[in-house]
C-alpha positions as CSV (number, residue, x, y, z in Angstrom):
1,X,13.3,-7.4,48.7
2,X,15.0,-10.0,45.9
3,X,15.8,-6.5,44.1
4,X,18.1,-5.3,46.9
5,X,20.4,-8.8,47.2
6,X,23.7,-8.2,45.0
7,X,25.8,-5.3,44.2
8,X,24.1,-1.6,44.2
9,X,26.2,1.1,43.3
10,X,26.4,4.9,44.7
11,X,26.6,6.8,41.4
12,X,28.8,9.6,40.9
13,X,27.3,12.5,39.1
14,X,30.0,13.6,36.2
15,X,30.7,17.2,35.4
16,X,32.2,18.8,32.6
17,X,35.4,21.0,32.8
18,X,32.9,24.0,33.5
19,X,31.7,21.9,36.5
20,X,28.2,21.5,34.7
21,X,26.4,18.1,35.0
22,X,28.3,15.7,32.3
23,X,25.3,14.0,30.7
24,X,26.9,12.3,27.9
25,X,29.6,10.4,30.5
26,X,26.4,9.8,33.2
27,X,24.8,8.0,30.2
28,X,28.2,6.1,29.4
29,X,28.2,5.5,33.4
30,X,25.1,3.7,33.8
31,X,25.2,1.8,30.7
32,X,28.5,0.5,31.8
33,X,27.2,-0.4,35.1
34,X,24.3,-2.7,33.2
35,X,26.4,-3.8,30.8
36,X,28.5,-5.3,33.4
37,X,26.3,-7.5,36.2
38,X,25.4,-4.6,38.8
39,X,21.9,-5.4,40.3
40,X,20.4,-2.3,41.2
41,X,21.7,1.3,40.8
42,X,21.5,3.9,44.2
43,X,20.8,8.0,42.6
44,X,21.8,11.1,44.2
45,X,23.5,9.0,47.4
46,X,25.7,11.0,48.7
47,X,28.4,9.8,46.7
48,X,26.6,11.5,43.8
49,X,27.5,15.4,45.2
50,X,23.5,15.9,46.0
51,X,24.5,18.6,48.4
52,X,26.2,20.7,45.6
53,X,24.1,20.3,42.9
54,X,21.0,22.5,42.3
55,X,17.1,21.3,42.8
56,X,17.1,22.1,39.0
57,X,20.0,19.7,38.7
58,X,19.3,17.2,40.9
59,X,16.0,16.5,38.8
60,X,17.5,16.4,35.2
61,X,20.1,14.1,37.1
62,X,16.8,12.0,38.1
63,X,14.7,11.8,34.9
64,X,18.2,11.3,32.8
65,X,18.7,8.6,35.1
66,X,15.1,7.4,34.6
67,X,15.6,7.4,30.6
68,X,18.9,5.5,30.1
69,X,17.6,2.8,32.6
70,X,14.6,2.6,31.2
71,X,14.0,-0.3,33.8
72,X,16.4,-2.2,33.3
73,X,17.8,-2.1,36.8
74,X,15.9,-1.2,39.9
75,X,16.7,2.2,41.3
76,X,16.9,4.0,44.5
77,X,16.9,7.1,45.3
78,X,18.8,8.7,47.9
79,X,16.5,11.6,50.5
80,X,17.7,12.1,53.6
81,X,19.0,14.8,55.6
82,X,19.1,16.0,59.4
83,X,16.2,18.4,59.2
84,X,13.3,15.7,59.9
85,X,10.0,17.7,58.9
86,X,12.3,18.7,55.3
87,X,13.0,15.2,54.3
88,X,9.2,14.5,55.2
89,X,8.2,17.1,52.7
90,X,10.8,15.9,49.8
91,X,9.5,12.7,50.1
92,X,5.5,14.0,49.6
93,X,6.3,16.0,46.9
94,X,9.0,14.3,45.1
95,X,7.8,11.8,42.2
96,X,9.0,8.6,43.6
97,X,7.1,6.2,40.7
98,X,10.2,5.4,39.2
99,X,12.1,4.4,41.9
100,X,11.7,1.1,43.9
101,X,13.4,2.5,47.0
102,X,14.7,5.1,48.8
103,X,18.0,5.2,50.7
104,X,17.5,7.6,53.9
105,X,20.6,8.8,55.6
106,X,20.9,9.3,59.3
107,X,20.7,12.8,60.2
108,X,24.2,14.3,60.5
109,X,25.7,17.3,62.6
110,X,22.8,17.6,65.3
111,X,24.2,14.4,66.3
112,X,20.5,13.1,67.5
113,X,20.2,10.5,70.5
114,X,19.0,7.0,69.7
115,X,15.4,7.9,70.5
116,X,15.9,10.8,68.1
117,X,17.4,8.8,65.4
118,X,14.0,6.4,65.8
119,X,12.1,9.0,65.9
120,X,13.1,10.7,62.9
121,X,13.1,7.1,60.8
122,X,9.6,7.0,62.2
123,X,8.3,10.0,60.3
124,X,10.0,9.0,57.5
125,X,8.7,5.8,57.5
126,X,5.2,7.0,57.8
127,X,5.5,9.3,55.4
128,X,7.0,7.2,52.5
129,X,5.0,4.7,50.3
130,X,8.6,3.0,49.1
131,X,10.4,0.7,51.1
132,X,12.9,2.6,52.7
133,X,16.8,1.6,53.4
134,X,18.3,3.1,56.3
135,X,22.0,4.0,55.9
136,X,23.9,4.3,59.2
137,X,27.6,6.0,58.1
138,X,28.8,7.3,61.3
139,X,32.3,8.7,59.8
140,X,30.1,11.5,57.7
141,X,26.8,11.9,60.3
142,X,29.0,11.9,63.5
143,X,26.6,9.8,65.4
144,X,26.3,5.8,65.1
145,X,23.2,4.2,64.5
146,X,23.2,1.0,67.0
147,X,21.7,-2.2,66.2
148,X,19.0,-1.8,68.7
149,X,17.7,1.3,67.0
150,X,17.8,-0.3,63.1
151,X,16.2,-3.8,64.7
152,X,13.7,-1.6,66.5
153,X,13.2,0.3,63.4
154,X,12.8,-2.9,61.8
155,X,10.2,-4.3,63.9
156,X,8.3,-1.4,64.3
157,X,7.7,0.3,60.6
158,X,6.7,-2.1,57.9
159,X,8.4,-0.8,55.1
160,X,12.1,-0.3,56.4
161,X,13.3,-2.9,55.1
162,X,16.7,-2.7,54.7
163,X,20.2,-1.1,56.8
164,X,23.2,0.3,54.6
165,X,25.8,-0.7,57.2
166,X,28.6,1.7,56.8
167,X,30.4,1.7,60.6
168,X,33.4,-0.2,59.1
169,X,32.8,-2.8,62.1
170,X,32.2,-5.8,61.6
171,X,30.6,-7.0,64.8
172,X,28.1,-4.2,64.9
173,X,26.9,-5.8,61.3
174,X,26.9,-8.9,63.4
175,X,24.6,-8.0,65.6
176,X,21.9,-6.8,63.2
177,X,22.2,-9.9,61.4
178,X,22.0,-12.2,64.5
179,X,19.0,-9.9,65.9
180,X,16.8,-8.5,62.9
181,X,13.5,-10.0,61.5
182,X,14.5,-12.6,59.6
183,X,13.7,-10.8,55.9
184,X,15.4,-8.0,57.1
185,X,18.8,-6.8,54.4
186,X,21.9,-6.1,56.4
187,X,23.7,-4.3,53.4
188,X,27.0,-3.2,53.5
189,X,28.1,0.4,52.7
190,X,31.6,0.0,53.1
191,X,33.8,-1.7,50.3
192,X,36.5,-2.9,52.2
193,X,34.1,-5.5,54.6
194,X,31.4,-6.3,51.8
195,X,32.9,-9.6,51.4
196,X,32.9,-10.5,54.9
197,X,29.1,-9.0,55.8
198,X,28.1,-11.2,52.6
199,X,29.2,-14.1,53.9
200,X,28.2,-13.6,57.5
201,X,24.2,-13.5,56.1
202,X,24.1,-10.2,54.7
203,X,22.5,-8.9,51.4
204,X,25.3,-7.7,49.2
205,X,27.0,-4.4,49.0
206,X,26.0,-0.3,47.8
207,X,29.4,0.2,46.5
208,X,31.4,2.9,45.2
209,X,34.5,0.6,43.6
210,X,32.0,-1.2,42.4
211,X,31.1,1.2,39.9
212,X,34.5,1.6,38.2
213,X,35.0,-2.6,38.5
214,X,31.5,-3.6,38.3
215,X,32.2,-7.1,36.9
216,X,34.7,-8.5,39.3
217,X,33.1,-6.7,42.6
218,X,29.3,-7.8,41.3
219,X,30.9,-11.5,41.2
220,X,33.0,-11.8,44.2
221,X,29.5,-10.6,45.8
222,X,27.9,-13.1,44.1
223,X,30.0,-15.8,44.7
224,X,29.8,-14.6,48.9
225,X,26.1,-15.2,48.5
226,X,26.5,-18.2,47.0
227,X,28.5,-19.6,50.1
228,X,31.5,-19.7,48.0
229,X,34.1,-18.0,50.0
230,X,37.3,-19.3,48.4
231,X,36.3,-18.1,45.2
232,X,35.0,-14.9,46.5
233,X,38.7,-13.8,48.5
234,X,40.3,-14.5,45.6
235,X,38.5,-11.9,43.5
236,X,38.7,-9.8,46.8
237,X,42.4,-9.5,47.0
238,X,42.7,-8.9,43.2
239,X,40.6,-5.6,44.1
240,X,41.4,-4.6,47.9
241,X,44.0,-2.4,46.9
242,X,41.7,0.0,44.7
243,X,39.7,0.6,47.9
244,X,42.5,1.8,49.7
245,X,43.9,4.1,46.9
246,X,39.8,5.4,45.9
247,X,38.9,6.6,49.4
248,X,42.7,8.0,50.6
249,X,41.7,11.3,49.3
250,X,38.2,11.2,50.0
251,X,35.0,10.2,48.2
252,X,34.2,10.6,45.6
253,X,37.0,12.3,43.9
254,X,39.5,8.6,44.1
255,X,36.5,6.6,42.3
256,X,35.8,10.0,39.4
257,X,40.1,9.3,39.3
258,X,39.6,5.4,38.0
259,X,36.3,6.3,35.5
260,X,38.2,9.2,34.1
261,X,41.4,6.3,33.4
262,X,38.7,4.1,32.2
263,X,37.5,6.6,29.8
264,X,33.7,6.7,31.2
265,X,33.6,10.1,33.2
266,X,35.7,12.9,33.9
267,X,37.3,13.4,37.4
268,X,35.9,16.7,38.2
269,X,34.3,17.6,41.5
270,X,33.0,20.5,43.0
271,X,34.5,22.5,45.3
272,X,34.5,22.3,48.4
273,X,35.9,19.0,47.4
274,X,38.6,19.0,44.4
275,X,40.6,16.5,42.3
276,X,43.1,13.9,43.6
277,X,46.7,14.4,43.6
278,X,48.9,13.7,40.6
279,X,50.5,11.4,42.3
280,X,47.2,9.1,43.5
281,X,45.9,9.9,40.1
282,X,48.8,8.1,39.1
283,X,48.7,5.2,41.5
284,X,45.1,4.6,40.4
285,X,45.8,4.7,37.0
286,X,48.6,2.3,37.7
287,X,46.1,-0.3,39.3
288,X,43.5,0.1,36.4
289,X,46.2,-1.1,33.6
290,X,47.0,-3.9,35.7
291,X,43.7,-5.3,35.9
């Protein structure tokens, strides 16, 4: 559980001009984030392009992943999907004995009722040796995962240990932290509110702007744990603005904008998603220089 408190980050997976996986910059991309105070590192989340990238891919992402850690960090790994007997099977037949975790999205499109959603953690849950962390983003799945279904979760399968709160509200993060067992993490999944989750009893953050300003975000989190809210909104207005500017052309394409300016990754993406504009490429290069 002590793994999970702190910053996590949603890595990107870098591609080359060719759109081939970018090894050398994934390398630079996770050595950066250790290098720099992040606790724990999230693979193939969705901010990592999972649903574009081959199995083939998605397993030399994995084991390169694996070999640069070399446990340093604790990892997670991201399986999830909306096709519940699927995600069942990945989990049985994926290698999972280098991960401490797995982040399981809520199933998008079929838009699932509450019982659904339970029911679909529940295999999971059953079927999954790891601790699991649920991860309720309502923007991409189209249906809201409410706090009576993650508490019930909670309660009800031992090794769900953890929500990735990504809602964007505040008092639905609330609730789960007023009404979950009490070991229960409340993480947040959405940059902006980290700070204020943190403070309100939750566990931290899985960040995206974390990865391209790992030292300040992993310490204003830090310093929200800690109780220490002054210090912590100062860091957080110093970086509030690179939120706005990473996610106004859509994730993950704003945060591949600010590692390209900071010389760690390039900013490709694959299509159906493409490249920011020249002008927000410019705005976020802007904010990098005078940081």
């Amino acid at each position: 559980m002590q793994k999970f408190i702190g910053t996590g980050v949603a890595l990107v997976t870098p591609f080359k001009e060719d759109k081939s996986v970018d090894f050398e910059g994934l390398e630079r991309l996770v050595n950066f984030q250790i290098a720099s105070g992040i606790n724990y590192l999230v693979v193939l989340g969705t901010t990592g392009e999972p649903s574009t990238l081959s199995e083939a891919e998605k397993e030399a992402v994995k084991e390169k992943i694996i070999a640069i850690n070399n446990g340093r960090l604790p990892l997670v790994l991201g399986i999830g999907g909306n096709n519940t007997a699927a995600v069942v099977a990945e989990i049985q037949t994926t290698d999972l004995s280098h991960f401490d975790a797995i982040l399981s999205v809520s199933p998008y499109y079929n838009k699932p009722t509450q019982e659904g959603i339970y029911q679909h953690f529940k295999a999971v849950s059953e079927a999954c040796k790891l601790p699991i962390i649920l991860y309720n983003v309502p923007g991409r799945t189209a249906s809201n995962v409410l706090p009576e279904t993650v508490i019930r979760l909670a309660i009800d399968c031992g090794n769900i240990i953890a929500v990735k709160e990504a809602a964007g509200d505040i008092v639905q993060a609330m609730r789960i932290l007023q009404n979950a067992p009490k070991d229960f993490l409340v993480i947040s999944g959405d940059d902006m509110i980290a700070l204020p989750m943190t403070l309100a009893g939750g566990a931290g953050v899985i960040s995206v702007v974390g990865q391209g300003l790992p030292t300040v975000f992993s310490q204003m989190i830090q310093f929200g744990i800690q109780g220490k809210a002054k210090e912590a909104y100062q860091l957080h207005y110093k970086v509030v603005d690179s939120i706005d500017l990473i996610f106004e052309e859509g994730n993950p394409a704003g945060i591949k904008s600010m590692l390209k300016k900071l010389q760690i990754t390039s900013d490709e993406v694959r299509l159906p998603l493409v490249k920011v504009s020249g002008f927000l490429q410019h705005k976020i290069a802007n904010f990098v220089e005078s940081c």
